[in-house]
PyMOL Python script that loads the backbone (N, CA, C, O; Angstrom):
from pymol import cmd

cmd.read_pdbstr("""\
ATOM      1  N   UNK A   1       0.848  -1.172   0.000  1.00  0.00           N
ATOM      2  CA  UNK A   1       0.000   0.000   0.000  1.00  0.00           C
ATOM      3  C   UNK A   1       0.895   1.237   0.000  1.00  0.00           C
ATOM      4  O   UNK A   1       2.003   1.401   0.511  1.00  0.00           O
ATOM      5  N   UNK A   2       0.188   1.996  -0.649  1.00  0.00           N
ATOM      6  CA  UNK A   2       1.405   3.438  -0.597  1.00  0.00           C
ATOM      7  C   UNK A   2       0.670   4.522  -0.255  1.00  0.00           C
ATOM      8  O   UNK A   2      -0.417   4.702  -0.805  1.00  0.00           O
ATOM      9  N   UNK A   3       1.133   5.372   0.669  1.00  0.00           N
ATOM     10  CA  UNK A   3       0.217   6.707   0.918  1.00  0.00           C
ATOM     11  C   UNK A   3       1.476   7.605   1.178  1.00  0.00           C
ATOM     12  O   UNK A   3       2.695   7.435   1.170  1.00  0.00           O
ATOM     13  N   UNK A   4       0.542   8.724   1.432  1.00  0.00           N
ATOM     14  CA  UNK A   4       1.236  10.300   1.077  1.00  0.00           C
ATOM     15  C   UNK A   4       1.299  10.491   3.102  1.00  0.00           C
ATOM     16  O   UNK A   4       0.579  10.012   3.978  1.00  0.00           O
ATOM     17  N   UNK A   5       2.483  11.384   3.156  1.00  0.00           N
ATOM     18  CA  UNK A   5       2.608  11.817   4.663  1.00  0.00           C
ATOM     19  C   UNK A   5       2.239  13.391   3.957  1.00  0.00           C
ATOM     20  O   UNK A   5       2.309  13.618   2.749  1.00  0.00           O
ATOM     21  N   UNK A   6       1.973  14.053   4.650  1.00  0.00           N
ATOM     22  CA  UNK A   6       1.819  15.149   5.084  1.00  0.00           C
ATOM     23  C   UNK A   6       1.745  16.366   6.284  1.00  0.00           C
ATOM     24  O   UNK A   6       0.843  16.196   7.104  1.00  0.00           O
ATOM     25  N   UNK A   7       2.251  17.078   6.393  1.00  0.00           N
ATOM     26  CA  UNK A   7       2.534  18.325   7.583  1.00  0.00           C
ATOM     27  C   UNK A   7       4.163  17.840   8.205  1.00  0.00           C
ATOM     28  O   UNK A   7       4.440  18.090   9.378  1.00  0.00           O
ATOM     29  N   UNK A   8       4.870  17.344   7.561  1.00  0.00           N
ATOM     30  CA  UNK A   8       5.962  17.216   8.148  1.00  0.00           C
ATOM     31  C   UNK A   8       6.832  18.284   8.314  1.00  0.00           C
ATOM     32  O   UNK A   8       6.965  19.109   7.410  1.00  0.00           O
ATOM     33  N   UNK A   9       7.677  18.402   9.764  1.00  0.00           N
ATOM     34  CA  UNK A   9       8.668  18.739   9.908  1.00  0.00           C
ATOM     35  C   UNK A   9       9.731  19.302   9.118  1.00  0.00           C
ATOM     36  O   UNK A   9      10.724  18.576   9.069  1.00  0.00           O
ATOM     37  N   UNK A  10       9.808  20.372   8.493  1.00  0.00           N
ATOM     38  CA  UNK A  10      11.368  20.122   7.533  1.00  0.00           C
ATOM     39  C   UNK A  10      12.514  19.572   8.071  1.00  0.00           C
ATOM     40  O   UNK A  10      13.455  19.181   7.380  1.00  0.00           O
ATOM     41  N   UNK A  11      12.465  19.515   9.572  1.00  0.00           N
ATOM     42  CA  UNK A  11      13.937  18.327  10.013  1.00  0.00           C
ATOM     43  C   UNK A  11      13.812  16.979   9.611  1.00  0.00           C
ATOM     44  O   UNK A  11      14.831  16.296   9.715  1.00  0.00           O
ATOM     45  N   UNK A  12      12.593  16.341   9.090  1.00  0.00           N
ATOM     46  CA  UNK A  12      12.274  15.180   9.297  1.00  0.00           C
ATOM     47  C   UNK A  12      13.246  14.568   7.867  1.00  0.00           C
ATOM     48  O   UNK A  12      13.624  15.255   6.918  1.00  0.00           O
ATOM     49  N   UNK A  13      13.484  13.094   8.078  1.00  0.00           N
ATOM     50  CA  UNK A  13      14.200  12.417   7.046  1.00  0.00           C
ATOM     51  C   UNK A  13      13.451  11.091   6.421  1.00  0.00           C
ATOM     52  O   UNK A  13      12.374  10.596   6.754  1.00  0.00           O
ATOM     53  N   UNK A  14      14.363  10.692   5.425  1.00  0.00           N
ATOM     54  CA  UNK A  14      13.616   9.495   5.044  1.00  0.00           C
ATOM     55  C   UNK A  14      13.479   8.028   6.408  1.00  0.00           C
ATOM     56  O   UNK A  14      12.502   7.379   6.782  1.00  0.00           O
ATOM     57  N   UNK A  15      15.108   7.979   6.861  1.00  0.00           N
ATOM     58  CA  UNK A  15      15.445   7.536   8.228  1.00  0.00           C
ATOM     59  C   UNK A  15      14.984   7.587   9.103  1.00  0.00           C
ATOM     60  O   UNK A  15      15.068   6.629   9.871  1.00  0.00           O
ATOM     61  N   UNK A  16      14.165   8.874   9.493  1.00  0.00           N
ATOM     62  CA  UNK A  16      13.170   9.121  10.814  1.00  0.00           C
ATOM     63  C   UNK A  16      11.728   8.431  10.516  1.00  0.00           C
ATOM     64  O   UNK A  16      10.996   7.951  11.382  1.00  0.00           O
ATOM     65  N   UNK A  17      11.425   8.483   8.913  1.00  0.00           N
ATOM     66  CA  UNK A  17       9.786   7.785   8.589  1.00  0.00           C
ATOM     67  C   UNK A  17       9.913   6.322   8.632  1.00  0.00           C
ATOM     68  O   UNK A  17       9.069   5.471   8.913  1.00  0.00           O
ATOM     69  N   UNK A  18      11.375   6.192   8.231  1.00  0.00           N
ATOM     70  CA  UNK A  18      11.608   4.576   7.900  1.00  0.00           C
ATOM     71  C   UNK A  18      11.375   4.112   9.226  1.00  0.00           C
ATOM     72  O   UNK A  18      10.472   3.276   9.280  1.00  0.00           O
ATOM     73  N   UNK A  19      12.048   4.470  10.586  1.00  0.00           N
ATOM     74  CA  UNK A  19      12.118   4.352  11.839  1.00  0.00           C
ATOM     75  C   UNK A  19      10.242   4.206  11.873  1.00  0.00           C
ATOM     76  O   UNK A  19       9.541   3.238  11.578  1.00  0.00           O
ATOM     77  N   UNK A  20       9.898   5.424  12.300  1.00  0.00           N
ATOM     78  CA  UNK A  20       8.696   5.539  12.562  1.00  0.00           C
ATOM     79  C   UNK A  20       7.771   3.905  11.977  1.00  0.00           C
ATOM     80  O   UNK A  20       7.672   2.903  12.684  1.00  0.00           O
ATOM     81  N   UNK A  21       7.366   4.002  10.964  1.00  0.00           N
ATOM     82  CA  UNK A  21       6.356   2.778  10.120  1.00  0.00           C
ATOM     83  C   UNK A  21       7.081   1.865  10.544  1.00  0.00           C
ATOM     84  O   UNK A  21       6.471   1.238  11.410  1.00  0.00           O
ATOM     85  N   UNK A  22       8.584   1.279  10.278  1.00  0.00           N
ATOM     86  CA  UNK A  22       9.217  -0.151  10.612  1.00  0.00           C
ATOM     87  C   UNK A  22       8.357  -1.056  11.982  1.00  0.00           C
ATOM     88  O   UNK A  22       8.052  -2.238  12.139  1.00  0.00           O
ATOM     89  N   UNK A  23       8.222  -0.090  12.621  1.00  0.00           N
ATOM     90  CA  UNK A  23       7.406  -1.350  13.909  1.00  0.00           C
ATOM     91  C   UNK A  23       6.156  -1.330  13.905  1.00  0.00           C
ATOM     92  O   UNK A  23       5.516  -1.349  14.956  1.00  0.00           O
ATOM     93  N   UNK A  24       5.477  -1.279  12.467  1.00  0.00           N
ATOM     94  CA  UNK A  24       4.134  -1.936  11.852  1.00  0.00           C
ATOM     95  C   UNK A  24       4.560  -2.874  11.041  1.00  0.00           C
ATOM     96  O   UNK A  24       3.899  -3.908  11.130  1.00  0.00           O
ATOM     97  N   UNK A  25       5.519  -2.898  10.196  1.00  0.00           N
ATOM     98  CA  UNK A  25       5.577  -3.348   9.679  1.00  0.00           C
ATOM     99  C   UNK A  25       6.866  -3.338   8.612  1.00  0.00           C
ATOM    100  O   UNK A  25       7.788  -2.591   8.941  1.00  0.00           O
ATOM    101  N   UNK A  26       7.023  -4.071   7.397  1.00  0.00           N
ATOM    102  CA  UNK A  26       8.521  -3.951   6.626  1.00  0.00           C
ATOM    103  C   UNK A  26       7.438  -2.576   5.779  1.00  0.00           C
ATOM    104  O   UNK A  26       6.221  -2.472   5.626  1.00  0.00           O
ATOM    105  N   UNK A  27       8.852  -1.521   5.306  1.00  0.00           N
ATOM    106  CA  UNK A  27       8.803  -0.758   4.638  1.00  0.00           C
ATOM    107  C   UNK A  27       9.612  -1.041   3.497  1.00  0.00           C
ATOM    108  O   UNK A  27      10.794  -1.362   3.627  1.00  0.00           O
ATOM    109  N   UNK A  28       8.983  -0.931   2.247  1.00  0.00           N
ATOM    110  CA  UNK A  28       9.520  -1.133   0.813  1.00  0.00           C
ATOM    111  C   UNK A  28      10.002  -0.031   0.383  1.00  0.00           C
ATOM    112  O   UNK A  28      10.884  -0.163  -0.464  1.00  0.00           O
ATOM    113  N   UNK A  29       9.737   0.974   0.664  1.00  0.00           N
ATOM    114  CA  UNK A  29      10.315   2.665   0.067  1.00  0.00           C
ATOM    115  C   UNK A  29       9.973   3.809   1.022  1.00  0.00           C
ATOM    116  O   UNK A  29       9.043   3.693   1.820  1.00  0.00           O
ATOM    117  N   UNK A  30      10.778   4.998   0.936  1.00  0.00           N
ATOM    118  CA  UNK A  30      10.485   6.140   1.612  1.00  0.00           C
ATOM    119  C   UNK A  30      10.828   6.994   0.669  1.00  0.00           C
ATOM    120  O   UNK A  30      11.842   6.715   0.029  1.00  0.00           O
ATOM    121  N   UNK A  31      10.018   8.359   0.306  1.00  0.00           N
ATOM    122  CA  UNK A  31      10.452   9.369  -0.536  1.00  0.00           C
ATOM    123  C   UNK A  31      10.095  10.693  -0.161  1.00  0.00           C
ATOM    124  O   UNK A  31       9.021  11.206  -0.473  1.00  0.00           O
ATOM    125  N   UNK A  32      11.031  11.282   0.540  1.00  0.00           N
ATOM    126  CA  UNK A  32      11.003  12.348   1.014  1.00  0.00           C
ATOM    127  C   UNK A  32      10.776  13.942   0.080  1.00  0.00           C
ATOM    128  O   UNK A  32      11.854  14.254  -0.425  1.00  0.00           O
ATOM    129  N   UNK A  33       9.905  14.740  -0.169  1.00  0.00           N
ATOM    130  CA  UNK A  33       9.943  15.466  -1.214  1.00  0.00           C
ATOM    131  C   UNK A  33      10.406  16.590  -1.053  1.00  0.00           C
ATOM    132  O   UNK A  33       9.877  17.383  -0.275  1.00  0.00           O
ATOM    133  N   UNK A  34      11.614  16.914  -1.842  1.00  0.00           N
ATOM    134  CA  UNK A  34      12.499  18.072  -1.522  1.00  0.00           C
ATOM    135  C   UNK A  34      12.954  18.864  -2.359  1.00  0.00           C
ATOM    136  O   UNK A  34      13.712  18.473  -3.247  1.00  0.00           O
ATOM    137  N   UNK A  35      12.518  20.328  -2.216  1.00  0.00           N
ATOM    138  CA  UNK A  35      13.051  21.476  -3.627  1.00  0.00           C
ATOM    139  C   UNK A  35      14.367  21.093  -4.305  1.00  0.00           C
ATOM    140  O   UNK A  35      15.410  20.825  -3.709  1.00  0.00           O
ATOM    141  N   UNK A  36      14.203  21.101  -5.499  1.00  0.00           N
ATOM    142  CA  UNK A  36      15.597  20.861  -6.573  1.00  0.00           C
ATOM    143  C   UNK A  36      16.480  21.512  -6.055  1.00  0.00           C
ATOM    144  O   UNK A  36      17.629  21.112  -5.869  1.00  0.00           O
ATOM    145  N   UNK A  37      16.003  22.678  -5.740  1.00  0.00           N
ATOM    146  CA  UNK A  37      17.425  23.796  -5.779  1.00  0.00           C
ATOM    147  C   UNK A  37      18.091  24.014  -4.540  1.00  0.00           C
ATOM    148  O   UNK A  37      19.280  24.334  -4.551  1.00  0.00           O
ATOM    149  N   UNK A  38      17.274  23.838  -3.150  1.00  0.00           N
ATOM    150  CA  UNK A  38      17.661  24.223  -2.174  1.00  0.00           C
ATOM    151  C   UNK A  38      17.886  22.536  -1.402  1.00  0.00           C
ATOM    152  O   UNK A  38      18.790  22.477  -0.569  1.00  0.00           O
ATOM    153  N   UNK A  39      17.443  21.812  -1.556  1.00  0.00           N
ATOM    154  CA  UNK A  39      17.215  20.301  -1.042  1.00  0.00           C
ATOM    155  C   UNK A  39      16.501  20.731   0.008  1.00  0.00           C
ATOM    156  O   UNK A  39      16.414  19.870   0.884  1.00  0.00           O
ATOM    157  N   UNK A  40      15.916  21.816   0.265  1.00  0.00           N
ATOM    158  CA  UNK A  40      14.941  21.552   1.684  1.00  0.00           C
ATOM    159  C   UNK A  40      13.821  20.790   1.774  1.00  0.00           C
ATOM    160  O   UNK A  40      13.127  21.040   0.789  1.00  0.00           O
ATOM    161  N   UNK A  41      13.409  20.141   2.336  1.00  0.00           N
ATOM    162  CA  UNK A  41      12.171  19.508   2.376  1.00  0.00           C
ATOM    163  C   UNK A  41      11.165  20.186   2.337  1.00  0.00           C
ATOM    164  O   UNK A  41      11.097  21.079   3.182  1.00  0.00           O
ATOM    165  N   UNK A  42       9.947  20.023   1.304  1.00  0.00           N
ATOM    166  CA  UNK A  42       8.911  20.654   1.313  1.00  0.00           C
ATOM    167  C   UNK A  42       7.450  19.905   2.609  1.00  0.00           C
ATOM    168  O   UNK A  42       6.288  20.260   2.807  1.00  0.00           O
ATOM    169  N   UNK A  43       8.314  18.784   3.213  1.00  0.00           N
ATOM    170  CA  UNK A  43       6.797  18.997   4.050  1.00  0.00           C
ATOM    171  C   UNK A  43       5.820  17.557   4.094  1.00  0.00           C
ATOM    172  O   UNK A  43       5.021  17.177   4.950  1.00  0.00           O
ATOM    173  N   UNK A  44       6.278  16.894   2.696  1.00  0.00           N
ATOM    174  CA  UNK A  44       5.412  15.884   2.608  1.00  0.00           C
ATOM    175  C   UNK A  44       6.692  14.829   1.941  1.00  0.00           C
ATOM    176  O   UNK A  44       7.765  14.884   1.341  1.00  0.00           O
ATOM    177  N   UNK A  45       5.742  13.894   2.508  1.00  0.00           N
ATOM    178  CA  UNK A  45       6.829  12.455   1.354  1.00  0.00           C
ATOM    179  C   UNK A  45       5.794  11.212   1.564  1.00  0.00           C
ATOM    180  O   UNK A  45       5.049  10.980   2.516  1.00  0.00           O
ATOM    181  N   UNK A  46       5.996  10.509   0.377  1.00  0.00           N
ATOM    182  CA  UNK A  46       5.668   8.865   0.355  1.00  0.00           C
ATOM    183  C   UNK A  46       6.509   7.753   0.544  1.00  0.00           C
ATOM    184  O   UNK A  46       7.718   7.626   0.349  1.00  0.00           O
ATOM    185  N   UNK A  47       5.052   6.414   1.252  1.00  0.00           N
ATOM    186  CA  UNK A  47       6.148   5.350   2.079  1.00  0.00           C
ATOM    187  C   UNK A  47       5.150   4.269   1.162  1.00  0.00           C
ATOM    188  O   UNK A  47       4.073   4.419   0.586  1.00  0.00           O
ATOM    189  N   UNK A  48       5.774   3.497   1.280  1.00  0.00           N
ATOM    190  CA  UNK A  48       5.060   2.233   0.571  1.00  0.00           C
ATOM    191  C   UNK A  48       5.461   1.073   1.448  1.00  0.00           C
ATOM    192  O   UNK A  48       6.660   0.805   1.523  1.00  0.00           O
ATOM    193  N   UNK A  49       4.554   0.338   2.137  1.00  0.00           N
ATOM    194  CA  UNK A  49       4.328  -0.755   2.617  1.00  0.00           C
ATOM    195  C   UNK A  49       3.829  -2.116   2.284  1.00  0.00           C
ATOM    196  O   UNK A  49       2.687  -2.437   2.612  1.00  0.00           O
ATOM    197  N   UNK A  50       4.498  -2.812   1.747  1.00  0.00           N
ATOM    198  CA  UNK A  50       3.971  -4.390   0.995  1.00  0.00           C
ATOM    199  C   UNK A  50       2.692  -5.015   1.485  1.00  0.00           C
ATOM    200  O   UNK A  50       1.908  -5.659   0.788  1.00  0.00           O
ATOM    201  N   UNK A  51       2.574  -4.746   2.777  1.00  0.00           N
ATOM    202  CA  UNK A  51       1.652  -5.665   3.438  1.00  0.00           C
ATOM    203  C   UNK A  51       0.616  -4.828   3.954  1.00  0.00           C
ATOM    204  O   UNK A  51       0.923  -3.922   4.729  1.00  0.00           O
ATOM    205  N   UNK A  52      -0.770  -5.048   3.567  1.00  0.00           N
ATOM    206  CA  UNK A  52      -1.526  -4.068   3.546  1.00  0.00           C
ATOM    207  C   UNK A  52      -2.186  -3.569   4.540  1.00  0.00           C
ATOM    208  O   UNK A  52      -2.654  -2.445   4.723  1.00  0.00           O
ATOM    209  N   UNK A  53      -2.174  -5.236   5.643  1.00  0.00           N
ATOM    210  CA  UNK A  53      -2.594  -5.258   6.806  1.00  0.00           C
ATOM    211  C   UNK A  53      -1.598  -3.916   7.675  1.00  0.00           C
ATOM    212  O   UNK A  53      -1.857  -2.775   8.059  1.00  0.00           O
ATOM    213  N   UNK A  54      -0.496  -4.724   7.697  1.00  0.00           N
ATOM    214  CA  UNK A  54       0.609  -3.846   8.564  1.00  0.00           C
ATOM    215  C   UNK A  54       0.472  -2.193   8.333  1.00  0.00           C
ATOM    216  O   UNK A  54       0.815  -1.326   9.137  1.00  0.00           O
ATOM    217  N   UNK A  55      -0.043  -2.027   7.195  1.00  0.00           N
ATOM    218  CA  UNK A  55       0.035  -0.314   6.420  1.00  0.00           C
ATOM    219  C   UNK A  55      -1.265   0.449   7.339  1.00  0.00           C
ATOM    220  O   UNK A  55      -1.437   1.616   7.690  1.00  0.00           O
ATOM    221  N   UNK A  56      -1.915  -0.570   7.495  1.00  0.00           N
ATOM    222  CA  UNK A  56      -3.711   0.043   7.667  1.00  0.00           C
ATOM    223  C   UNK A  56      -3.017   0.060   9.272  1.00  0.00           C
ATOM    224  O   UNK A  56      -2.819   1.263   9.439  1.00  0.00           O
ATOM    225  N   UNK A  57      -2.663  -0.476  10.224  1.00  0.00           N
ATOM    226  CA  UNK A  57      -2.114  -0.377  11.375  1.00  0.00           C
ATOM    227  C   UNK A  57      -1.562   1.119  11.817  1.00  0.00           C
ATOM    228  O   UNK A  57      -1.867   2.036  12.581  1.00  0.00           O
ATOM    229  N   UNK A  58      -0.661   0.809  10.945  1.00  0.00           N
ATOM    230  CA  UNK A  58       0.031   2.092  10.780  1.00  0.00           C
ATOM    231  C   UNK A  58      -0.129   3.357  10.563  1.00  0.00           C
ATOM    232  O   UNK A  58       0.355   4.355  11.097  1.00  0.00           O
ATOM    233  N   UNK A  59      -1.127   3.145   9.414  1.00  0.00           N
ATOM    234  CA  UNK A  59      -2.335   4.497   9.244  1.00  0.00           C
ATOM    235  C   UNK A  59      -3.284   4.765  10.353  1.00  0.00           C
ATOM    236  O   UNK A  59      -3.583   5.952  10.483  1.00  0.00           O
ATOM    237  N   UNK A  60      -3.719   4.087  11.021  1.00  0.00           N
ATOM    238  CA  UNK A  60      -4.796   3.878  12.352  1.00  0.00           C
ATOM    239  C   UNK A  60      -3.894   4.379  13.418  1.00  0.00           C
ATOM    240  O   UNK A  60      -4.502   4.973  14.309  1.00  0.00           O
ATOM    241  N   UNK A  61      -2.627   4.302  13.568  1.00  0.00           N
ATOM    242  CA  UNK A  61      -2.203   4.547  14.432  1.00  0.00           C
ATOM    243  C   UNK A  61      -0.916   6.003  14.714  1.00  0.00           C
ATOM    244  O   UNK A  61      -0.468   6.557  15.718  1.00  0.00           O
ATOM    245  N   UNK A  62      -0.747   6.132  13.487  1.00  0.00           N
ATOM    246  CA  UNK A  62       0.623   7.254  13.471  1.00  0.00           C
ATOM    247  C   UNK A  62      -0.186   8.696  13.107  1.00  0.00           C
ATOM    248  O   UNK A  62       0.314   9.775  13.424  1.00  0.00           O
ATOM    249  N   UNK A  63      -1.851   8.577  12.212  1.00  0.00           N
ATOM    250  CA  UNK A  63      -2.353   9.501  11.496  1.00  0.00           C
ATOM    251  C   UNK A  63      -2.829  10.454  12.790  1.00  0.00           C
ATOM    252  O   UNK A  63      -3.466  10.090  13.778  1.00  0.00           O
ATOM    253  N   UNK A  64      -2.294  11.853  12.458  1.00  0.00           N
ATOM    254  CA  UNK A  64      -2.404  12.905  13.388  1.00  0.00           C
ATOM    255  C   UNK A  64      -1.449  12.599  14.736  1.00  0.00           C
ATOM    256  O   UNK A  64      -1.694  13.394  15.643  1.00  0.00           O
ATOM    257  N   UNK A  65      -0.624  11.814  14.990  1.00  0.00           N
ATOM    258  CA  UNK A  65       0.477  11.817  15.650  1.00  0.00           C
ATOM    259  C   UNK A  65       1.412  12.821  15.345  1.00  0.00           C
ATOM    260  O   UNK A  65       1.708  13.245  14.227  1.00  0.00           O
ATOM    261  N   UNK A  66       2.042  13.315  16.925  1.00  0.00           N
ATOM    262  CA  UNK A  66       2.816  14.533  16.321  1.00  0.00           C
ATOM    263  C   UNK A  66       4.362  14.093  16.416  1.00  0.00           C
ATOM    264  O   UNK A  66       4.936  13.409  17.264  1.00  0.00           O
ATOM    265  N   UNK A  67       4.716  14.564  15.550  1.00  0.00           N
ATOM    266  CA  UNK A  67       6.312  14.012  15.150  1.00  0.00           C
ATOM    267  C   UNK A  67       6.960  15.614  14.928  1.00  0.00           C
ATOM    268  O   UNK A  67       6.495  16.606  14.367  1.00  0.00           O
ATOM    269  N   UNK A  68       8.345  15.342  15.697  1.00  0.00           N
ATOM    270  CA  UNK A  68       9.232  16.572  15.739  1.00  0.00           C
ATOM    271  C   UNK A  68       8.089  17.957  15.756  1.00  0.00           C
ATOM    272  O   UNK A  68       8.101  18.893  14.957  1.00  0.00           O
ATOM    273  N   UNK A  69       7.111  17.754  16.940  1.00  0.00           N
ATOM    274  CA  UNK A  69       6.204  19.252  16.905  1.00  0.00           C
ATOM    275  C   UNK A  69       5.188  19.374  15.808  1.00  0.00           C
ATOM    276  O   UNK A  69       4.489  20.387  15.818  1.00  0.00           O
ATOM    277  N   UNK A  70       4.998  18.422  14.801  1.00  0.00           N
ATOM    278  CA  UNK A  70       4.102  18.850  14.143  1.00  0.00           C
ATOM    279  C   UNK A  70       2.605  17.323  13.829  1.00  0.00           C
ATOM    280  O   UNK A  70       2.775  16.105  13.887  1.00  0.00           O
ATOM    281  N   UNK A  71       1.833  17.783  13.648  1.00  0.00           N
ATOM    282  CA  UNK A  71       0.689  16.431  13.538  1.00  0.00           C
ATOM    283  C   UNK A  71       0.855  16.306  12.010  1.00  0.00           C
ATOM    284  O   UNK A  71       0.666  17.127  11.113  1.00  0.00           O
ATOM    285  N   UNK A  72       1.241  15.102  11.994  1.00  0.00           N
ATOM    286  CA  UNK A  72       0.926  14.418  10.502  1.00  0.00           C
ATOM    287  C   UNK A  72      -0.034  13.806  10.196  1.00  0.00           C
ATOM    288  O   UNK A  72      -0.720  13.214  11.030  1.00  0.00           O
ATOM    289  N   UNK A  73      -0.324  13.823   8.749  1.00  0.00           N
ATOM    290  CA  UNK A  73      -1.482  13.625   8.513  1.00  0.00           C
ATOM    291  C   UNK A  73      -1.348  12.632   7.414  1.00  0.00           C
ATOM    292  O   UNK A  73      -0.720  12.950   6.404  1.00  0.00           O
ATOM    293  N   UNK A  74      -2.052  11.097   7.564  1.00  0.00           N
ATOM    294  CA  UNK A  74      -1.484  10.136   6.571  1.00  0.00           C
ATOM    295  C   UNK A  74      -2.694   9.889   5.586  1.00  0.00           C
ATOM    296  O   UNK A  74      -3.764   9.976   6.188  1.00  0.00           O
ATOM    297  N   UNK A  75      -2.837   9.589   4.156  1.00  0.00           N
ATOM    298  CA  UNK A  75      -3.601   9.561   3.314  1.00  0.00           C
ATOM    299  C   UNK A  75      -3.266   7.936   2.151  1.00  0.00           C
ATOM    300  O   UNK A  75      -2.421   8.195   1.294  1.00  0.00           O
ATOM    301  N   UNK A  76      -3.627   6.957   2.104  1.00  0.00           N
ATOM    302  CA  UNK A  76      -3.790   6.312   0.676  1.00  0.00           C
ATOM    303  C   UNK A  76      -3.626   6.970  -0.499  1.00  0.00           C
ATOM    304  O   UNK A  76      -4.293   7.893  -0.967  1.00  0.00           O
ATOM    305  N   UNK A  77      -2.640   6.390  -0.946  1.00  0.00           N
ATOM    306  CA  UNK A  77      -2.332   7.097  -2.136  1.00  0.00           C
ATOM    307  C   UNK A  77      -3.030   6.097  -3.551  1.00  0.00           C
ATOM    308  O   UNK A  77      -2.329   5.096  -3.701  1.00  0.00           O
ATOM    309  N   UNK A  78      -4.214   6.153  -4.577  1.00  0.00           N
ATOM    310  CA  UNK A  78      -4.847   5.370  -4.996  1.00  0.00           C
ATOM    311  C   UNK A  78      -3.920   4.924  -6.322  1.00  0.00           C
ATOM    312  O   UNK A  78      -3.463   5.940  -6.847  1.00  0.00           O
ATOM    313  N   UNK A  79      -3.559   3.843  -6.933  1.00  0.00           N
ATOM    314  CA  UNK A  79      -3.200   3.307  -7.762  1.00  0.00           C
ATOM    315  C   UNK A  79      -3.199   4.384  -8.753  1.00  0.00           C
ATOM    316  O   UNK A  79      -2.190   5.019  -9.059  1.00  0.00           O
ATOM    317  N   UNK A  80      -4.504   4.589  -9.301  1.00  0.00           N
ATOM    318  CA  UNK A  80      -5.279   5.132 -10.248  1.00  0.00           C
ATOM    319  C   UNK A  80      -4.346   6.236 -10.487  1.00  0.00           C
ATOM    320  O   UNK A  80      -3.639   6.255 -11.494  1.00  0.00           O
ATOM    321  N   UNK A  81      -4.313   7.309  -9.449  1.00  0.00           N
ATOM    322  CA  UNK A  81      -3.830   8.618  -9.276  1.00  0.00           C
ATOM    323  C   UNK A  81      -2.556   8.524  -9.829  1.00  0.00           C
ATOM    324  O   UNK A  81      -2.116   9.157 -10.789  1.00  0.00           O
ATOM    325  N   UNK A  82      -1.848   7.457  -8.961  1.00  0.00           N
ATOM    326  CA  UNK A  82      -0.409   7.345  -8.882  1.00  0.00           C
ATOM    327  C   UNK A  82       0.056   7.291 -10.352  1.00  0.00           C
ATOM    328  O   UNK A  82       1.072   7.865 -10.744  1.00  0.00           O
ATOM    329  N   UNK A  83      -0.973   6.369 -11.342  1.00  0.00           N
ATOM    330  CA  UNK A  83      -0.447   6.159 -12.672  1.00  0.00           C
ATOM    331  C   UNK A  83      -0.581   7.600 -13.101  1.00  0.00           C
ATOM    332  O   UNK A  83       0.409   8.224 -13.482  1.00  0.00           O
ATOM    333  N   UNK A  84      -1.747   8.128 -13.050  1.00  0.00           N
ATOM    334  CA  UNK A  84      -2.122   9.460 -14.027  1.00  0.00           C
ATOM    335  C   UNK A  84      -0.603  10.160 -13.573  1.00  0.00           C
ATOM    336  O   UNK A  84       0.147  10.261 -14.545  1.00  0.00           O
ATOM    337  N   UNK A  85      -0.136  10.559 -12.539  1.00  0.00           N
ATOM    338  CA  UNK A  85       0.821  11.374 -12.056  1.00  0.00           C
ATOM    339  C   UNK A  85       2.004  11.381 -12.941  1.00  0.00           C
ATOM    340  O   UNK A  85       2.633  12.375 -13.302  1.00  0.00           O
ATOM    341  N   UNK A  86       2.260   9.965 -13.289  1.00  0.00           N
ATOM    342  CA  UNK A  86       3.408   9.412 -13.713  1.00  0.00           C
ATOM    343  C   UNK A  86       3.104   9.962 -15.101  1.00  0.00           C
ATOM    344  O   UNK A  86       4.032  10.714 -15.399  1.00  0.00           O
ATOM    345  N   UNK A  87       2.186   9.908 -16.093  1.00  0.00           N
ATOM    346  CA  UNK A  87       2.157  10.496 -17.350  1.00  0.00           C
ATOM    347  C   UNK A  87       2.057  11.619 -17.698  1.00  0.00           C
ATOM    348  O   UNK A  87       2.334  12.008 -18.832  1.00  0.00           O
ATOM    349  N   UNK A  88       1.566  12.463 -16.600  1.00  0.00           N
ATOM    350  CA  UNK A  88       1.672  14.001 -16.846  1.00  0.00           C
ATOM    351  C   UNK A  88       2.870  14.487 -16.870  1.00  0.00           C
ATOM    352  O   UNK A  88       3.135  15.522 -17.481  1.00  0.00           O
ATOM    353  N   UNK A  89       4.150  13.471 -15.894  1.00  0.00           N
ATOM    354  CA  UNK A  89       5.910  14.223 -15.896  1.00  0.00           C
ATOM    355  C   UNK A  89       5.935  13.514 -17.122  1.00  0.00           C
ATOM    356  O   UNK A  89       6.945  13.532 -17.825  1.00  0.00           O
TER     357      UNK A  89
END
""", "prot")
cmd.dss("prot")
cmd.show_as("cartoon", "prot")
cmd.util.cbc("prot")
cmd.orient("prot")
């Protein structure tokens, strides 16, 4: 399953999300989203979790948790979307 983080921290890393989700479950990817030019983090990134059970856990349980001062906010990211995204770059 793959969903979108949102309201993050700009301290936050791929390492701190990987941390975070790992004790739901195995994490397959982390992608932290960060300006070209400056590498700062804009705030949001995607995690993808193999196991769908472990993901929904995780979502039930981390969504609106506050991390480094701020409440995150976790969302499903739908297949569907994900393809369209990919053909518009």
């Amino acid at each position: 399953m793959n969903f979108y983080i949102g309201n993050l921290a700009f301290g936050v890393t791929e390492k701190d999300l990987k941390e975070l989700f790992i004790e739901f479950g195995e994490v397959a990817s982390t992608k932290l989203i960060t300006d070209k030019f400056s590498g700062q983090s804009k705030g949001f990134a995607f995690l993808e979790m193999p196991n769908n059970s472990d993901a929904d856990k995780a979502i039930k349980a981390l969504n609106g948790k506050t991390v480094q001062g701020r409440n995150i906010k976790i969302t499903q990211v739908e297949e569907n979307n994900k393809k369209r995204q990919k053909k518009r770059f």
